[in-house]
Biopython code that builds the backbone (N, CA, C, O; Angstrom):
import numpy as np
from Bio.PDB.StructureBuilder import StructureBuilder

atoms = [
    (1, "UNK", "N", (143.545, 173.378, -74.903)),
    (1, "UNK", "CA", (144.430, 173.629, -76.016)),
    (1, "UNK", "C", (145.324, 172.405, -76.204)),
    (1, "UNK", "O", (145.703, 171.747, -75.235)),
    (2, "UNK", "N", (145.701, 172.065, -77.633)),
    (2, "UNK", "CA", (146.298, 171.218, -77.847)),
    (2, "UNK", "C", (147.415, 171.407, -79.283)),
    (2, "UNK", "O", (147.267, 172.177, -80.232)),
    (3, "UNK", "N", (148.722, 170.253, -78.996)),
    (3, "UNK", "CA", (149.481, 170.363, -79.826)),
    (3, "UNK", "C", (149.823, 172.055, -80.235)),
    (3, "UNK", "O", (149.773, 172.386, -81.420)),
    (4, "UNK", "N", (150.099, 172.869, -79.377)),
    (4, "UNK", "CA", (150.743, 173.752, -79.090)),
    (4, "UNK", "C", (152.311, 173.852, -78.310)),
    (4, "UNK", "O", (152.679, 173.058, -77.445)),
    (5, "UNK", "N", (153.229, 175.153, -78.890)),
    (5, "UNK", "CA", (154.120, 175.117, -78.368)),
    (5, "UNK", "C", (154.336, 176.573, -77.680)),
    (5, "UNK", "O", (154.342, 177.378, -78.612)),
    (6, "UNK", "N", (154.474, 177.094, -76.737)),
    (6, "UNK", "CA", (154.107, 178.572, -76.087)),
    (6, "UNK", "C", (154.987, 178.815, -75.461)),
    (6, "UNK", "O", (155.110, 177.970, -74.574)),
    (7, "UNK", "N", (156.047, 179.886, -75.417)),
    (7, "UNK", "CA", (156.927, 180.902, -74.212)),
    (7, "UNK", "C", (156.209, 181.946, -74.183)),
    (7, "UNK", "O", (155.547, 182.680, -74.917)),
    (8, "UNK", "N", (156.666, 181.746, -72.665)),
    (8, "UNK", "CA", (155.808, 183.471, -71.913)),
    (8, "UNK", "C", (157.027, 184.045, -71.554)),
    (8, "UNK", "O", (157.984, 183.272, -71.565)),
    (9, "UNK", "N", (157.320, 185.645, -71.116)),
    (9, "UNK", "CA", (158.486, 186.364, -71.172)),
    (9, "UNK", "C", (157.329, 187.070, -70.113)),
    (9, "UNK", "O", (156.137, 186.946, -70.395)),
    (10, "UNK", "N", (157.676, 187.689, -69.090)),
    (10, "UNK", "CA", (157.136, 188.463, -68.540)),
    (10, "UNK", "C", (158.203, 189.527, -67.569)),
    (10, "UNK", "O", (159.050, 189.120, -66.774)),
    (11, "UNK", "N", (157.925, 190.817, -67.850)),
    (11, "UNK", "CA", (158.527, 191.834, -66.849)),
    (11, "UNK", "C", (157.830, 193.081, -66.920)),
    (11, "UNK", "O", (157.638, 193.689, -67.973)),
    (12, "UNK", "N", (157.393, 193.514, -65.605)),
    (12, "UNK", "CA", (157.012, 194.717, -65.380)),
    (12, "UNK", "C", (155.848, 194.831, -66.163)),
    (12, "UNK", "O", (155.473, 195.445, -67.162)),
    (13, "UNK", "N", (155.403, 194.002, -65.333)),
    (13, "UNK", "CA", (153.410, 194.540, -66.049)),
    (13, "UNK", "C", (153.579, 193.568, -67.710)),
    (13, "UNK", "O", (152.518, 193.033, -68.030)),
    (14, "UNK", "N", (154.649, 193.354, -68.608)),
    (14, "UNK", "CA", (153.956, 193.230, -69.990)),
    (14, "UNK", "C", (154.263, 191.789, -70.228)),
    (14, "UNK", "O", (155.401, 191.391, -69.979)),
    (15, "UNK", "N", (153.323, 190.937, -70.705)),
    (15, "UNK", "CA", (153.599, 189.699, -70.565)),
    (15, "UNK", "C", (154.026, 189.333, -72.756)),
    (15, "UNK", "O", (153.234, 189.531, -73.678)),
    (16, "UNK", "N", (155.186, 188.904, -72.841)),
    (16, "UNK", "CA", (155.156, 188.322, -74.439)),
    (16, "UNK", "C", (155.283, 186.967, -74.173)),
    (16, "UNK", "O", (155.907, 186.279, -73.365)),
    (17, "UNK", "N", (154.186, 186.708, -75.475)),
    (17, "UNK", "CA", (153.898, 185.121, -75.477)),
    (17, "UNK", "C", (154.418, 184.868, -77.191)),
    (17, "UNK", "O", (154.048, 185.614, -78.097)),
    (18, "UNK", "N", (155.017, 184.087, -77.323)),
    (18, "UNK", "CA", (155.607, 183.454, -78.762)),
    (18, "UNK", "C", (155.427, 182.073, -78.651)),
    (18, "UNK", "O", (155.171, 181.433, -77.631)),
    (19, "UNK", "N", (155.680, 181.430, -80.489)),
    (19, "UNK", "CA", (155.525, 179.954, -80.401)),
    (19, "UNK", "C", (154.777, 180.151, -81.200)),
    (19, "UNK", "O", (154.488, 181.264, -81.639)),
    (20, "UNK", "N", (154.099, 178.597, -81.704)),
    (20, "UNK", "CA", (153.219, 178.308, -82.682)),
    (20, "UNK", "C", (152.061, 177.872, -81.933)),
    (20, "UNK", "O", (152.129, 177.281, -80.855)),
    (21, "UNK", "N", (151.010, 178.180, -82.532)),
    (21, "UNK", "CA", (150.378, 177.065, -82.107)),
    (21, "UNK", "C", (149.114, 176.809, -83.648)),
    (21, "UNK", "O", (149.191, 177.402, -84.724)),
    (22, "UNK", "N", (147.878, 175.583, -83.177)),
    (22, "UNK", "CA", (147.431, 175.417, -84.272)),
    (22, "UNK", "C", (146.305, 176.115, -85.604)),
    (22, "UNK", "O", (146.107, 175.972, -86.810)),
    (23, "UNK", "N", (145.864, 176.799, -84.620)),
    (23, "UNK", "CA", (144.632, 177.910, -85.527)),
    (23, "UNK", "C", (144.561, 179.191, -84.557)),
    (23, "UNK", "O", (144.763, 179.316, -83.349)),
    (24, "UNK", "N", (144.214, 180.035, -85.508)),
    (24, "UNK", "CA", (144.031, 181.888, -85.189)),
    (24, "UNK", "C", (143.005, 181.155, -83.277)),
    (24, "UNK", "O", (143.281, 181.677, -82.197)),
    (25, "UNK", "N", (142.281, 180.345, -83.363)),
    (25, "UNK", "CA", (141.485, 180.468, -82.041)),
    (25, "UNK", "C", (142.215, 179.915, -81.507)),
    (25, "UNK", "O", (141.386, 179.436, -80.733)),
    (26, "UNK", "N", (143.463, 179.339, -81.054)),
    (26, "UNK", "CA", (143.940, 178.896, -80.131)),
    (26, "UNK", "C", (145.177, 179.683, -79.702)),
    (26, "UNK", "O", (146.093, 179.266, -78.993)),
    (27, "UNK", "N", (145.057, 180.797, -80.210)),
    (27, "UNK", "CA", (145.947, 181.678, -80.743)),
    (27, "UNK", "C", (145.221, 183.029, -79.778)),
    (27, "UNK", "O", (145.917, 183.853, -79.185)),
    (28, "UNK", "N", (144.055, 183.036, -79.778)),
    (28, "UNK", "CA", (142.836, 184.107, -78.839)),
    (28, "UNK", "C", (143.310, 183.636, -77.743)),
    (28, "UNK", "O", (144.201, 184.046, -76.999)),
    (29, "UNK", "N", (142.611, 182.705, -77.707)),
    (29, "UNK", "CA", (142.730, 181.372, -76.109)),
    (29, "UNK", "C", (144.020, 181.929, -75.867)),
    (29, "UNK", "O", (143.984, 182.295, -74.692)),
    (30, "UNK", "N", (144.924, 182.140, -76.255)),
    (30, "UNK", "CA", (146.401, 181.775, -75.498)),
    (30, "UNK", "C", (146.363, 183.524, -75.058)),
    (30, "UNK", "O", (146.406, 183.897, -73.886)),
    (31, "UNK", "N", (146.289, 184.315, -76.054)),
    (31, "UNK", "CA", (146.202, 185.813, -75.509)),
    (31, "UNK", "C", (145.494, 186.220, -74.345)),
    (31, "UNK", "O", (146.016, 186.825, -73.409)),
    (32, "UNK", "N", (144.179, 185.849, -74.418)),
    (32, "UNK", "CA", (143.293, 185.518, -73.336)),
    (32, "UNK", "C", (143.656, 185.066, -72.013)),
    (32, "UNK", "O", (142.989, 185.634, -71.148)),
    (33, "UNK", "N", (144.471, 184.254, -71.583)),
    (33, "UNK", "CA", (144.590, 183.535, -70.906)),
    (33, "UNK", "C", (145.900, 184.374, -69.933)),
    (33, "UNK", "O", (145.982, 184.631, -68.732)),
    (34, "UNK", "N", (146.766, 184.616, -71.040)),
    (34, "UNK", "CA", (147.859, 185.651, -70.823)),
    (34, "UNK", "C", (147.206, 187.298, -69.783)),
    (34, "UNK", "O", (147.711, 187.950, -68.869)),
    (35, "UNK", "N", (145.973, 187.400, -70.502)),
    (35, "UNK", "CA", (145.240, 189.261, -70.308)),
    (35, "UNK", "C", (144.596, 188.546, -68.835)),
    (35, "UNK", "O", (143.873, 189.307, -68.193)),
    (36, "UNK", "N", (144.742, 187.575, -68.435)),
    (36, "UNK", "CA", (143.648, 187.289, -66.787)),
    (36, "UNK", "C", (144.476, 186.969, -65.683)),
    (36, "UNK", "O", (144.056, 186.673, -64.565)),
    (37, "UNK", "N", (146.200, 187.067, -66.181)),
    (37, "UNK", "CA", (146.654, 186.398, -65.445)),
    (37, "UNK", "C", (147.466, 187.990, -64.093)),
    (37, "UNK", "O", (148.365, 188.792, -64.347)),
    (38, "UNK", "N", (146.949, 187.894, -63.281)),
    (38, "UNK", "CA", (147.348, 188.902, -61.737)),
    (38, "UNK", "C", (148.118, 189.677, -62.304)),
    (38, "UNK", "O", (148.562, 189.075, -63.282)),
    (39, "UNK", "N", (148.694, 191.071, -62.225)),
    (39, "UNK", "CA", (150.005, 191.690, -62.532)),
    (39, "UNK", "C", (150.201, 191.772, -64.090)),
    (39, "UNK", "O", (151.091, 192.505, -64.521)),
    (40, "UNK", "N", (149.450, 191.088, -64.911)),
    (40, "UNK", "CA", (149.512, 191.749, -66.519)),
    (40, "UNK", "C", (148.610, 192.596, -66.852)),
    (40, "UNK", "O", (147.387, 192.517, -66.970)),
    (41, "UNK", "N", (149.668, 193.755, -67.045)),
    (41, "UNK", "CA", (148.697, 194.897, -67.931)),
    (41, "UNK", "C", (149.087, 195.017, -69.309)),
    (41, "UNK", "O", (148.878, 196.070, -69.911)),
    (42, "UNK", "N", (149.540, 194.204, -69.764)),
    (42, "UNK", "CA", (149.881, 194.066, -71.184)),
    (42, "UNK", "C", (150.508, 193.263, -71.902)),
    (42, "UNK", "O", (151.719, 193.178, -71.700)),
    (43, "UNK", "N", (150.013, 192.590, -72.750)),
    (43, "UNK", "CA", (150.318, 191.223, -73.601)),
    (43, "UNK", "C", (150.847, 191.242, -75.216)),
    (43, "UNK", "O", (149.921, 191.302, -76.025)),
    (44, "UNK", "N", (152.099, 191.202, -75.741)),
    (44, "UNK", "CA", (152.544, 191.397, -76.790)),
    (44, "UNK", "C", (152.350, 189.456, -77.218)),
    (44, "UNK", "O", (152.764, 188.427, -76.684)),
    (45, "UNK", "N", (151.445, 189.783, -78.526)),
    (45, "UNK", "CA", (152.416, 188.270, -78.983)),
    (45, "UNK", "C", (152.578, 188.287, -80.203)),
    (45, "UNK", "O", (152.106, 189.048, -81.048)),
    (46, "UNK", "N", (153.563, 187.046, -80.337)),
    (46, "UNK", "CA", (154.409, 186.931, -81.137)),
    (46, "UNK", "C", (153.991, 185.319, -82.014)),
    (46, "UNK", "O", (154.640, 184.432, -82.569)),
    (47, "UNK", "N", (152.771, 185.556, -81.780)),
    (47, "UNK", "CA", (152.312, 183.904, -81.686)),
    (47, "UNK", "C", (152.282, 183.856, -83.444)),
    (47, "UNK", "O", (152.154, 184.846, -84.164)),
    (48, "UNK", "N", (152.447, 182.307, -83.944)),
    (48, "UNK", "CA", (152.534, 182.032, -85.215)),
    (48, "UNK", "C", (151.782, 180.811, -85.529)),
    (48, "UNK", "O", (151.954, 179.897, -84.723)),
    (49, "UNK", "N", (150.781, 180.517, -86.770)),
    (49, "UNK", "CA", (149.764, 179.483, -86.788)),
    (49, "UNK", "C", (150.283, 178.910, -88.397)),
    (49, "UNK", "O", (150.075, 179.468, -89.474)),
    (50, "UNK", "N", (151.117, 177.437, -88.102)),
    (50, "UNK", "CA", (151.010, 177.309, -89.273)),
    (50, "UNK", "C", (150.132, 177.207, -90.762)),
    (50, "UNK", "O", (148.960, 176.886, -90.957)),
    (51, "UNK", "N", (151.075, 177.568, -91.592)),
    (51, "UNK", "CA", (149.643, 177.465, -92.909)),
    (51, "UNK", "C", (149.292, 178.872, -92.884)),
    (51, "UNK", "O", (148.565, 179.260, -93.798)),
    (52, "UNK", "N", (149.716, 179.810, -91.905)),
    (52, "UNK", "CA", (148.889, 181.475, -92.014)),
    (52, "UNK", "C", (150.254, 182.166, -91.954)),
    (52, "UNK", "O", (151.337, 181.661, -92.249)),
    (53, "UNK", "N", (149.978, 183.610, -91.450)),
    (53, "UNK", "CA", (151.233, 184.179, -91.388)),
    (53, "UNK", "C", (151.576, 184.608, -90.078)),
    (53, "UNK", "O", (150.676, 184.389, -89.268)),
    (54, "UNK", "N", (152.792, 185.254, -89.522)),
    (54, "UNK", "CA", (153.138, 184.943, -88.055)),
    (54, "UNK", "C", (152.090, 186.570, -87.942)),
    (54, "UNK", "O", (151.770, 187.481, -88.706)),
    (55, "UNK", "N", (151.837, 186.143, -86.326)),
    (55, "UNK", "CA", (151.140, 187.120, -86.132)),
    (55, "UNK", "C", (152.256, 187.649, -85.115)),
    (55, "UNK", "O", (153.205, 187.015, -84.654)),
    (56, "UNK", "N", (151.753, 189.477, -84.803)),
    (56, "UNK", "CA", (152.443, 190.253, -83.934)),
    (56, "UNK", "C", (151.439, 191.319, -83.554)),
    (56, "UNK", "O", (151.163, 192.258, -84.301)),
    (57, "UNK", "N", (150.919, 191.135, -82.391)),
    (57, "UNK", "CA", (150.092, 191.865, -81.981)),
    (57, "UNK", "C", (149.929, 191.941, -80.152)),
    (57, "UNK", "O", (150.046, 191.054, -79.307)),
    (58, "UNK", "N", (149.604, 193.449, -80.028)),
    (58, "UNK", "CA", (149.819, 194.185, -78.740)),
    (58, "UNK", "C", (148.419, 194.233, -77.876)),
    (58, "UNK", "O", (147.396, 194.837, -78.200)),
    (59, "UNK", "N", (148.518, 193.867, -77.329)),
    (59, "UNK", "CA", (146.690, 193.924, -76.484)),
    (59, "UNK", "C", (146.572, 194.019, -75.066)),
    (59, "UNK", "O", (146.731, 193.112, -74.250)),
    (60, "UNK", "N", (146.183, 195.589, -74.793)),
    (60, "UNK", "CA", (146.090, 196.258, -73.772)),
    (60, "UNK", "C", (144.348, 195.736, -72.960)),
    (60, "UNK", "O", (143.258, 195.351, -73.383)),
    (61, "UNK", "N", (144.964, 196.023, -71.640)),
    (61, "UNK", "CA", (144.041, 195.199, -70.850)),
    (61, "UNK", "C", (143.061, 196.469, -70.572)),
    (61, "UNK", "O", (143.593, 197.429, -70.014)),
    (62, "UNK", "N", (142.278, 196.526, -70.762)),
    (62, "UNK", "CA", (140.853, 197.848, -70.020)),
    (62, "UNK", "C", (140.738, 197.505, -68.824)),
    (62, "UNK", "O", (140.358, 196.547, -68.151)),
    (63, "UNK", "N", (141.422, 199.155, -68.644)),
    (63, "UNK", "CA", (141.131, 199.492, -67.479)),
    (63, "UNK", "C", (139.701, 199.774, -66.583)),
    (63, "UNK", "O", (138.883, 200.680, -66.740)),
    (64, "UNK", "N", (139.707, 198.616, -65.545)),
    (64, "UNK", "CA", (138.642, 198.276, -64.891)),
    (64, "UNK", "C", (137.960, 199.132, -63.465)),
    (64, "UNK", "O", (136.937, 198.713, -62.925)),
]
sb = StructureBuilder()
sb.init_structure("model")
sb.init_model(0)
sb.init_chain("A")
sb.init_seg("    ")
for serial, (resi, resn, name, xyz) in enumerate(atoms, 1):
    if name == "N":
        sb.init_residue(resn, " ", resi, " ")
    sb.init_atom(name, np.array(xyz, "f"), 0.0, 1.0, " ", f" {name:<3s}", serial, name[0])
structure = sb.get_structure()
């Protein structure tokens, strides 16, 4: 990933990620990356791609 800007917030299982970064797929990638990481069972973001509109979306991890 590149020319991205990303905060992670994490407590109690739910991880929020905000910031911009450059297209809807680097925007997956970053959610993604957030849903693999030990101790997250849940990823809010807040992520925003210029040129589109801010996104806000909740993505629960399946239970394995």
């Amino acid at each position: 990933m590149r020319n991205y800007r990303i905060g992670i917030e994490y407590q109690d299982g739910v991880a929020v990620i905000s910031g911009t970064v450059t297209s809807e797929e680097q925007r997956d990638a970053a959610i993604r990356l957030a849903q693999q990481v030990q101790g997250v069972s849940h990823v809010v973001s807040k992520l925003s791609v210029p040129g589109g509109a801010a996104s806000y979306n909740e993505a629960e991890l399946a239970s394995t």
